[in-house]
MARLOZA-627720 format. One record per atom (N, C-alpha, C): residue in one letter; y, x, z. Coordinates in steps of 0.1 Angstrom, whole numbers, plus 2048, in hexadecimal, padded with zeros to 3 digits. Layout:
N
aYXZ ...
***
This chain:
244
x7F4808800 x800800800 x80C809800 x8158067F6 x82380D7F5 x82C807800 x833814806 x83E81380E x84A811808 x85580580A x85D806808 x86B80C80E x86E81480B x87981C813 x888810812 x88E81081C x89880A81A x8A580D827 x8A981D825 x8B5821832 x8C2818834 x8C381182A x8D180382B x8C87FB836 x8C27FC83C x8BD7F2847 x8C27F084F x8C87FE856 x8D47FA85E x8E17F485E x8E27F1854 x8F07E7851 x8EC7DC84E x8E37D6851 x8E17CC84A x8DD7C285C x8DF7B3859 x8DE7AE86A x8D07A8869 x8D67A7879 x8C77A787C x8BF79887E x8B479687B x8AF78D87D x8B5780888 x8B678A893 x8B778289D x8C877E8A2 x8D077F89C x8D977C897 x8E27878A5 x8DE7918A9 x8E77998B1 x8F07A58AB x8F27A289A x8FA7A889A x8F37B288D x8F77BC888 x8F27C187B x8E67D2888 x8DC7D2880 x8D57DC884 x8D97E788B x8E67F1886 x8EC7FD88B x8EF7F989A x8F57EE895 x8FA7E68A2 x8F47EA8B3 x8E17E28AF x8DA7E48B9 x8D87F08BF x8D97FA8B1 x8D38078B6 x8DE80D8BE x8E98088BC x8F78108C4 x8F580A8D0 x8F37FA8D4 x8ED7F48E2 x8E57FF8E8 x8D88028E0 x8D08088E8 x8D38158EB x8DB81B8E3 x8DC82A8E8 x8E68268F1 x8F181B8F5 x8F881F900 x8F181B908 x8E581690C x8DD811918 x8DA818919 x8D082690E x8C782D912 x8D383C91C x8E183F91C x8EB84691A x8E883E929 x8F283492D x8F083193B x8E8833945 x8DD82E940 x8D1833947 x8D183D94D x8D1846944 x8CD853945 x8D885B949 x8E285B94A x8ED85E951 x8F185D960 x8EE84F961 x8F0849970 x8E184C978 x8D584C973 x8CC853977 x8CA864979 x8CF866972 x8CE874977 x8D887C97E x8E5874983 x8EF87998B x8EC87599B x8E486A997 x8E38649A8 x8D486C9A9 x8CA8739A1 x8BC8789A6 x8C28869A5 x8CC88F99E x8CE89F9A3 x8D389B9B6 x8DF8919B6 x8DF8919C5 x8D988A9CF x8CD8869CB x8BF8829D4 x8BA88D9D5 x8B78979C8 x8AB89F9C9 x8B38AA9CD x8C08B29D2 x8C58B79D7 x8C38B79E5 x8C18AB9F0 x8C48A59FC x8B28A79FE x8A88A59F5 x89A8AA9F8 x89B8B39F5 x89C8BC9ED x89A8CB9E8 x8A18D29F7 x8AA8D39FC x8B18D4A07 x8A68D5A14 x8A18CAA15 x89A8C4A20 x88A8CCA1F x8868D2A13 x87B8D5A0D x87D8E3A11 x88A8ECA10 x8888F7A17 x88D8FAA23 x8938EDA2A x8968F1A39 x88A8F6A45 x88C8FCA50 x87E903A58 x87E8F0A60 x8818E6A5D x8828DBA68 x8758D2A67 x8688D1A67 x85E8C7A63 x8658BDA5F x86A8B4A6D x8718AAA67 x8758A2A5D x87E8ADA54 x8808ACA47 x87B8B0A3F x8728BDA41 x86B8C0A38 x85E8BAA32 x8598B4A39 x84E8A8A38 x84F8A3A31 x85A895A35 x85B889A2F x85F88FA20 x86989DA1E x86F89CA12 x8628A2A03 x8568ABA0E x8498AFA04 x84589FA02 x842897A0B x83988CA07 x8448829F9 x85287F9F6 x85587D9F2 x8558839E4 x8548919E2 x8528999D8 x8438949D2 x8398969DB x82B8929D9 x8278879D0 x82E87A9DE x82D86D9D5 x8338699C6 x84286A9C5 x8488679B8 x8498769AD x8448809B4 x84788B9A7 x83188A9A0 x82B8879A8 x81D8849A1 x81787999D x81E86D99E x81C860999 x82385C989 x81B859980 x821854977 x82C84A976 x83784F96F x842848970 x83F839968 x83783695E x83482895C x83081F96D x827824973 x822820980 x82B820988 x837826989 x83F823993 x84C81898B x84D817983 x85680F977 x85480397C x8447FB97F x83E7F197C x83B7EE98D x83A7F8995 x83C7F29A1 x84C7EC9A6 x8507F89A3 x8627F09A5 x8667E59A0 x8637DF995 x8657D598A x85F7CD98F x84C7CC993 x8467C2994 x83D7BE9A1 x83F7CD9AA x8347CA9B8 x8417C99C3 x8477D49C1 x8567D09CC x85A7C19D0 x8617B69C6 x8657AD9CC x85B7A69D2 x8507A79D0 x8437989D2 x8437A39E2 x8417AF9E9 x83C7B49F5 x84D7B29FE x8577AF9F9 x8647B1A00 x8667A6A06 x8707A4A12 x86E798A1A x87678CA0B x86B781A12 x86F774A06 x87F773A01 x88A776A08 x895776A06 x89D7809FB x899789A01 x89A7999F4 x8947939E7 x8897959EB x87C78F9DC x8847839D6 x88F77A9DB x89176F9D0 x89E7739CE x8A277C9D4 x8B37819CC x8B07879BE x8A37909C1 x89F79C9B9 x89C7919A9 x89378A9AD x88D77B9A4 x89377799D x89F7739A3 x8AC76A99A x8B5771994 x8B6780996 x8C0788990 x8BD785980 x8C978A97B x8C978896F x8C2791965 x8B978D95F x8B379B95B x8B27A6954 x8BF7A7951 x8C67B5948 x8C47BD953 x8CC7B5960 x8D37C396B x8C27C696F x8BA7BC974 x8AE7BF97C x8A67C9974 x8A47CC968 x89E7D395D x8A77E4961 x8B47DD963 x8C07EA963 x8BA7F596A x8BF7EB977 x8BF7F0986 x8AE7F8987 x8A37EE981 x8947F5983 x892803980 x898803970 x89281296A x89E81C977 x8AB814976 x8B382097C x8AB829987 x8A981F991 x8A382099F x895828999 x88C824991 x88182B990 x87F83C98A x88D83F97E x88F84697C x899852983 x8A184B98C x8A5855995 x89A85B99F x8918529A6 x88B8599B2 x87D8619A7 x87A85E99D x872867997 x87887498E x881873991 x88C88098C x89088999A x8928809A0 x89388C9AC x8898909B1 x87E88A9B1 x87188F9B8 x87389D9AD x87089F9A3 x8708A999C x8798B399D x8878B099D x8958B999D x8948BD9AF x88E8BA9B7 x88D8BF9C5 x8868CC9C3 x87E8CB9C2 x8758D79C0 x8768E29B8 x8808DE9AD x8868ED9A2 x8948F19AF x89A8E69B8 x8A68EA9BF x89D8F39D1 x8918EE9D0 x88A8F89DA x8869039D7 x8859049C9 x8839139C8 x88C91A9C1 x8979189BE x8A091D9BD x8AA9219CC x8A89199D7 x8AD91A9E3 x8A592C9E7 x8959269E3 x88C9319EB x88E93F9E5 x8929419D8 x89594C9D1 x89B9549D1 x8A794D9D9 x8B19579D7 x8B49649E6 x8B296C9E5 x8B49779F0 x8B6973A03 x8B1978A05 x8B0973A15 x8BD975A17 x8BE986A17 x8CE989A19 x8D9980A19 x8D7976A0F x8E396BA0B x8E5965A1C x8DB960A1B x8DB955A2A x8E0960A35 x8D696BA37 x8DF96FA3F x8EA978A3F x8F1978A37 x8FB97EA34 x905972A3C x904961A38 x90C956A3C x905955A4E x8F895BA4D x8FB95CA61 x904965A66 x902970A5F x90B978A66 x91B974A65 x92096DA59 x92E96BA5A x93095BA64 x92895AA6A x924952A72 x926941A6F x92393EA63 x92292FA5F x918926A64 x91391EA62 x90C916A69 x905910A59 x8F790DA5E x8EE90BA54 x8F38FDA48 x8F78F7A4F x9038F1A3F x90C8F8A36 x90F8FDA41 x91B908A3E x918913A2F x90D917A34 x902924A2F x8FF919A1F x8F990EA22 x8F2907A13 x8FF906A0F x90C900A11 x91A8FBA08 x91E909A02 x920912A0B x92B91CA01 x92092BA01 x916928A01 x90F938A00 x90592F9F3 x8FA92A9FD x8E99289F4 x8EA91F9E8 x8F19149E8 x8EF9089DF x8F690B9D2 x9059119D5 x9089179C5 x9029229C2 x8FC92D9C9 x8F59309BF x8E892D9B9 x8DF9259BD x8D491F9BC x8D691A9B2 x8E290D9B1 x8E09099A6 x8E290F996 x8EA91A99A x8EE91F992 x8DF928987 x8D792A98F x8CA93698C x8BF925988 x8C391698A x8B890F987 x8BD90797E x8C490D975 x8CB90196A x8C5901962 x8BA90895A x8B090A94F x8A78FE953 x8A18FD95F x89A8F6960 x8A18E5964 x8AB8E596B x8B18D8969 x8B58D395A x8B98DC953 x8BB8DA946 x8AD8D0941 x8A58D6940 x8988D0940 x8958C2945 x8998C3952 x8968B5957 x8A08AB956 x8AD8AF950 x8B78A894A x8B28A193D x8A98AA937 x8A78A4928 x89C89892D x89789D936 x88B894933 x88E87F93A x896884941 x89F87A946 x8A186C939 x8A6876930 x8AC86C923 x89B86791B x89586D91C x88A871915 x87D864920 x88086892C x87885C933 x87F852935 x88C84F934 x89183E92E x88F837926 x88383B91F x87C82F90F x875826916 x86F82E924 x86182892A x86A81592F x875815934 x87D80B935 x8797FF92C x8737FF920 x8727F7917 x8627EE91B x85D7F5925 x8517EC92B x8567E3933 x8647E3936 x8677DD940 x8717D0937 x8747D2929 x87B7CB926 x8887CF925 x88D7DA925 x8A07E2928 x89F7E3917 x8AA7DD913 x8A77E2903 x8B27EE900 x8AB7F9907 x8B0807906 x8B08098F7 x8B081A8F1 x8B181A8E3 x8A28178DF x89481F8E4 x88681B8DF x88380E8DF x88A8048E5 x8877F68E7 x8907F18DB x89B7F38DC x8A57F08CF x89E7F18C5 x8998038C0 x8908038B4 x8848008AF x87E7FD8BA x8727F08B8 x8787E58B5 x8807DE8B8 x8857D08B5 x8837CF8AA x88F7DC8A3 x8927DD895 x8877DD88E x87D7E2890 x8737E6887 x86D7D9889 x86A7D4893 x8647C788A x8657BD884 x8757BC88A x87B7B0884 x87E7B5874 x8807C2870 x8837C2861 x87A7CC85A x86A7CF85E x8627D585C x8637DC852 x86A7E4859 x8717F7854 x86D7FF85D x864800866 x863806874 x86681786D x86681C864 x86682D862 x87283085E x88082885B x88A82B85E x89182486C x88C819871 x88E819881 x88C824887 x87F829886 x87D837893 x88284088F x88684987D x88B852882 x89A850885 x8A1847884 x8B0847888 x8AC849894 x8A284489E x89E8468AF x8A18528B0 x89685A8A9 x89386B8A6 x89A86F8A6 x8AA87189F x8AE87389D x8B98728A7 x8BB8698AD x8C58648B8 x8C486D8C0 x8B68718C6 x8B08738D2 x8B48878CD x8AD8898C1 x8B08988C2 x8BE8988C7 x8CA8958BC x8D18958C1 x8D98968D0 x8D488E8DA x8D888C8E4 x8CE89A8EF x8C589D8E7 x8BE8AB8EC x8C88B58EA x8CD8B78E0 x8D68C38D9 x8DB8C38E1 x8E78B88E4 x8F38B28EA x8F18BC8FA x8E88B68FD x8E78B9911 x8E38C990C x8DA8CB907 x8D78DF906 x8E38E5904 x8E98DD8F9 x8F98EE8F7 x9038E9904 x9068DC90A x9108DC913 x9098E3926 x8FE8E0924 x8F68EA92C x8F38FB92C x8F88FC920 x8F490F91C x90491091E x90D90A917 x91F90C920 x91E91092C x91E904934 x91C908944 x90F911948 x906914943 x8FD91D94A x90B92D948 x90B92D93B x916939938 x91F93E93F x92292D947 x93592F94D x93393495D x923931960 x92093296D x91693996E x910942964 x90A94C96D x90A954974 x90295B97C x901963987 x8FC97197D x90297D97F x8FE98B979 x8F198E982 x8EB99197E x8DD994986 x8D298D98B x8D797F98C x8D397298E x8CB96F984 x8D596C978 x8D196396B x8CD96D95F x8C796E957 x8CB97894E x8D4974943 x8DB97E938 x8E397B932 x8DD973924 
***
Protein backbone atom coordinates (compact mmCIF):
# COMPACT_ATOMS: atom_id res chain seq x y z
CA UNK A 1 0.00 0.00 0.00
CA UNK A 2 1.27 3.51 -1.10
CA UNK A 3 1.89 6.17 1.43
CA UNK A 4 0.61 9.34 0.76
CA UNK A 5 2.83 12.11 1.90
CA UNK A 6 1.04 15.19 2.61
CA UNK A 7 3.32 18.14 5.01
CA UNK A 8 0.33 20.91 4.25
CA UNK A 9 -1.41 18.89 7.07
CA UNK A 10 -0.63 21.24 9.43
CA UNK A 11 -2.48 23.98 8.08
CA UNK A 12 -5.21 22.47 7.40
CA UNK A 13 -8.22 22.15 10.57
CA UNK A 14 -8.94 19.90 12.37
CA UNK A 15 -11.46 17.54 12.46
CA UNK A 16 -12.61 18.26 15.71
CA UNK A 17 -13.18 21.66 15.08
CA UNK A 18 -10.33 23.13 17.71
CA UNK A 19 -8.81 25.02 15.45
CA UNK A 20 -6.27 24.19 12.34
CA UNK A 21 -3.59 21.29 13.20
CA UNK A 22 -0.34 23.58 13.94
CA UNK A 23 -2.63 24.98 16.18
CA UNK A 24 -2.83 21.75 18.48
CA UNK A 25 0.74 21.15 18.23
CA UNK A 26 1.64 24.72 19.57
CA UNK A 27 -1.15 23.74 22.56
CA UNK A 28 0.76 20.80 23.20
CA UNK A 29 4.19 21.97 23.21
CA UNK A 30 3.14 24.85 25.63
CA UNK A 31 1.67 22.14 27.97
CA UNK A 32 4.54 19.94 27.45
CA UNK A 33 7.00 23.52 28.16
CA UNK A 34 4.95 23.97 31.51
CA UNK A 35 5.06 20.87 32.69
CA UNK A 36 8.26 20.53 32.47
CA UNK A 37 9.40 23.69 33.72
CA UNK A 38 7.33 24.02 36.80
CA UNK A 39 8.34 20.43 37.50
CA UNK A 40 11.64 20.62 37.48
CA UNK A 41 12.12 23.86 39.45
CA UNK A 42 10.04 22.71 42.43
CA UNK A 43 12.05 18.83 42.23
CA UNK A 44 15.90 20.63 41.94
CA UNK A 45 14.52 22.29 45.35
CA UNK A 46 12.97 19.14 46.77
CA UNK A 47 15.88 17.15 45.69
CA UNK A 48 18.34 19.72 47.15
CA UNK A 49 16.54 19.59 50.83
CA UNK A 50 17.04 15.37 50.42
CA UNK A 51 20.33 15.41 48.76
CA UNK A 52 21.17 17.71 51.95
CA UNK A 53 19.58 15.41 54.40
CA UNK A 54 21.29 12.30 52.49
CA UNK A 55 24.72 13.64 53.50
CA UNK A 56 24.12 14.96 56.88
CA UNK A 57 25.94 12.62 59.98
CA UNK A 58 21.92 12.99 61.60
CA UNK A 59 19.89 9.39 61.09
CA UNK A 60 16.96 11.30 61.54
CA UNK A 61 17.25 12.77 58.33
CA UNK A 62 19.23 10.75 56.78
CA UNK A 63 16.80 7.82 56.79
CA UNK A 64 13.69 9.10 55.86
CA UNK A 65 15.59 11.09 53.00
CA UNK A 66 17.47 7.31 51.63
CA UNK A 67 13.98 5.67 51.85
CA UNK A 68 12.49 8.50 49.77
CA UNK A 69 15.25 8.20 47.19
CA UNK A 70 14.60 4.30 47.29
CA UNK A 71 10.90 4.54 46.85
CA UNK A 72 10.34 7.16 44.04
CA UNK A 73 13.88 7.07 42.29
CA UNK A 74 13.18 2.87 41.72
CA UNK A 75 9.61 2.77 40.91
CA UNK A 76 8.39 3.30 37.53
CA UNK A 77 7.16 6.63 36.82
CA UNK A 78 3.96 5.20 34.78
CA UNK A 79 3.17 3.43 38.39
CA UNK A 80 3.47 6.25 40.26
CA UNK A 81 1.46 8.58 37.53
CA UNK A 82 -1.53 6.15 38.05
CA UNK A 83 -1.43 6.01 41.67
CA UNK A 84 -1.63 9.81 42.14
CA UNK A 85 -4.29 10.07 39.42
CA UNK A 86 -6.21 6.99 40.43
CA UNK A 87 -5.38 5.24 44.00
CA UNK A 88 -4.75 8.59 45.98
CA UNK A 89 -8.31 10.12 45.99
CA UNK A 90 -10.37 6.69 46.56
CA UNK A 91 -7.62 6.01 50.09
CA UNK A 92 -7.94 10.01 51.20
CA UNK A 93 -10.44 11.05 53.76
CA UNK A 94 -13.96 11.15 51.82
CA UNK A 95 -13.80 14.88 51.82
CA UNK A 96 -10.31 15.41 50.05
CA UNK A 97 -11.31 12.38 47.63
CA UNK A 98 -14.49 14.51 46.42
CA UNK A 99 -12.72 17.88 46.01
CA UNK A 100 -9.99 15.93 44.12
CA UNK A 101 -13.26 14.06 41.97
CA UNK A 102 -15.01 17.20 41.03
CA UNK A 103 -12.01 19.19 40.01
CA UNK A 104 -12.02 20.11 36.73
CA UNK A 105 -10.13 17.86 34.74
CA UNK A 106 -7.53 19.75 32.84
CA UNK A 107 -6.14 21.13 36.27
CA UNK A 108 -6.45 17.35 37.99
CA UNK A 109 -4.49 15.83 34.87
CA UNK A 110 -2.20 19.20 35.53
CA UNK A 111 -1.59 19.08 38.96
CA UNK A 112 -1.08 14.77 38.75
CA UNK A 113 1.75 14.55 36.22
CA UNK A 114 3.23 17.93 38.01
CA UNK A 115 3.22 16.30 41.48
CA UNK A 116 4.31 12.93 39.98
CA UNK A 117 7.03 14.30 37.99
CA UNK A 118 8.52 16.52 40.47
CA UNK A 119 8.86 13.86 43.39
CA UNK A 120 10.29 11.38 40.71
CA UNK A 121 12.85 13.95 39.63
CA UNK A 122 14.00 14.66 42.84
CA UNK A 123 14.35 11.30 44.04
CA UNK A 124 16.91 11.23 41.18
CA UNK A 125 18.52 14.89 41.35
CA UNK A 126 19.07 14.09 45.33
CA UNK A 127 21.51 11.71 44.80
CA UNK A 128 23.70 13.44 41.84
CA UNK A 129 23.40 16.57 44.72
CA UNK A 130 24.85 13.77 47.39
CA UNK A 131 27.47 13.10 45.60
CA UNK A 132 28.51 16.02 44.49
CA UNK A 133 28.22 17.31 48.29
CA UNK A 134 30.55 14.04 49.08
CA UNK A 135 33.23 14.92 46.47
CA UNK A 136 34.32 17.66 47.10
CA UNK A 137 37.53 17.98 49.59
CA UNK A 138 37.05 17.56 53.32
CA UNK A 139 39.35 20.63 53.68
CA UNK A 140 36.26 22.66 52.26
CA UNK A 141 34.08 21.87 55.36
CA UNK A 142 36.73 22.27 57.54
CA UNK A 143 38.25 25.13 56.40
CA UNK A 144 34.20 26.80 57.22
CA UNK A 145 34.76 25.15 60.92
CA UNK A 146 37.58 26.70 61.41
CA UNK A 147 36.33 30.20 60.16
CA UNK A 148 33.76 29.22 62.64
CA UNK A 149 30.34 29.04 60.72
CA UNK A 150 27.78 26.75 61.70
CA UNK A 151 26.67 23.77 59.63
CA UNK A 152 24.10 25.91 57.50
CA UNK A 153 26.41 28.29 57.43
CA UNK A 154 29.16 25.82 55.93
CA UNK A 155 26.32 24.20 53.06
CA UNK A 156 25.12 28.19 51.97
CA UNK A 157 28.40 29.86 51.31
CA UNK A 158 31.22 27.14 51.16
CA UNK A 159 29.60 23.28 49.99
CA UNK A 160 26.41 23.95 47.91
CA UNK A 161 27.91 26.40 45.34
CA UNK A 162 30.42 24.51 44.67
CA UNK A 163 28.73 21.19 44.39
CA UNK A 164 26.46 22.43 42.24
CA UNK A 165 28.72 23.82 40.21
CA UNK A 166 30.96 20.21 39.63
CA UNK A 167 27.07 18.40 39.12
CA UNK A 168 25.70 20.27 36.23
CA UNK A 169 26.62 17.64 33.48
CA UNK A 170 24.56 15.36 35.15
CA UNK A 171 21.64 17.73 36.09
CA UNK A 172 21.79 18.70 32.58
CA UNK A 173 20.82 15.17 32.04
CA UNK A 174 18.10 15.03 34.32
CA UNK A 175 16.76 18.30 33.00
CA UNK A 176 16.39 16.71 29.55
CA UNK A 177 14.82 13.92 30.69
CA UNK A 178 12.23 15.85 32.57
CA UNK A 179 10.76 17.16 29.08
CA UNK A 180 11.26 13.80 27.70
CA UNK A 181 9.24 11.97 30.69
CA UNK A 182 6.23 14.49 30.21
CA UNK A 183 4.75 12.37 27.08
CA UNK A 184 3.98 9.67 29.81
CA UNK A 185 1.10 12.47 30.93
CA UNK A 186 -0.86 11.42 27.94
CA UNK A 187 -2.04 8.05 29.92
CA UNK A 188 -3.54 10.26 32.05
CA UNK A 189 -5.33 12.32 29.40
CA UNK A 190 -3.02 15.97 29.57
CA UNK A 191 -3.04 16.72 25.85
CA UNK A 192 0.74 17.64 26.18
CA UNK A 193 2.65 17.68 22.65
CA UNK A 194 2.74 13.44 22.30
CA UNK A 195 -0.95 13.53 23.15
CA UNK A 196 -1.64 16.50 20.74
CA UNK A 197 0.33 14.40 17.98
CA UNK A 198 -1.59 11.42 18.44
CA UNK A 199 -4.78 13.27 18.06
CA UNK A 200 -3.48 14.62 14.86
CA UNK A 201 -2.57 11.48 13.54
CA UNK A 202 -5.73 10.02 13.82
CA UNK A 203 -7.96 12.29 13.15
CA UNK A 204 -6.16 13.09 9.69
CA UNK A 205 -4.30 9.85 9.22
CA UNK A 206 -0.94 11.35 8.36
CA UNK A 207 0.61 9.88 11.60
CA UNK A 208 4.54 10.18 9.83
CA UNK A 209 4.25 13.83 9.38
CA UNK A 210 2.48 14.20 12.91
CA UNK A 211 5.47 12.54 14.72
CA UNK A 212 8.22 13.86 13.02
CA UNK A 213 7.07 17.57 13.56
CA UNK A 214 7.02 15.81 17.48
CA UNK A 215 10.67 14.75 16.61
CA UNK A 216 11.52 17.43 15.67
CA UNK A 217 10.03 19.73 18.42
CA UNK A 218 11.50 17.56 21.02
CA UNK A 219 15.17 17.60 19.41
CA UNK A 220 14.92 20.92 19.32
CA UNK A 221 13.98 21.56 22.84
CA UNK A 222 17.10 18.96 23.65
CA UNK A 223 19.48 21.40 21.72
CA UNK A 224 17.83 24.29 23.42
CA UNK A 225 18.51 23.13 27.25
CA UNK A 226 22.29 21.47 26.16
CA UNK A 227 23.84 24.86 24.68
CA UNK A 228 22.01 27.16 27.46
CA UNK A 229 23.41 24.63 29.96
CA UNK A 230 27.15 24.43 28.45
CA UNK A 231 26.83 28.74 28.77
CA UNK A 232 26.35 28.43 32.37
CA UNK A 233 28.51 25.28 33.03
CA UNK A 234 31.31 27.77 31.25
CA UNK A 235 30.32 30.88 33.26
CA UNK A 236 30.61 28.79 36.52
CA UNK A 237 33.16 26.57 36.53
CA UNK A 238 35.48 25.73 39.08
CA UNK A 239 39.46 25.42 37.73
CA UNK A 240 40.40 22.07 39.04
CA UNK A 241 37.03 21.14 39.76
CA UNK A 242 35.52 20.90 36.28
CA UNK A 243 37.56 20.26 33.42
CA UNK A 244 37.92 22.68 30.58
Amino acid sequence: MHYSWDFLIYFKPSLTGEGYYWELILSGLWMTVSVSLISWVLALGLGTLVGIARSLPYRMLSIPAMLFVHVFRNTPLLVQVFIWFFVVPEILPPEWGKVIKTMDPGWSQFLTIVLALTIYSAAKAAEVIRAGIEALPKGQTQAGVALGLNLSQRYRYIILPQAFRMILPPLTSDFLNVFKNSSIAMTIGLMELTASTRQISDFSAQPFEAFIAATLIYSLITLSVIALMRVIEKRTQIPGLIGA
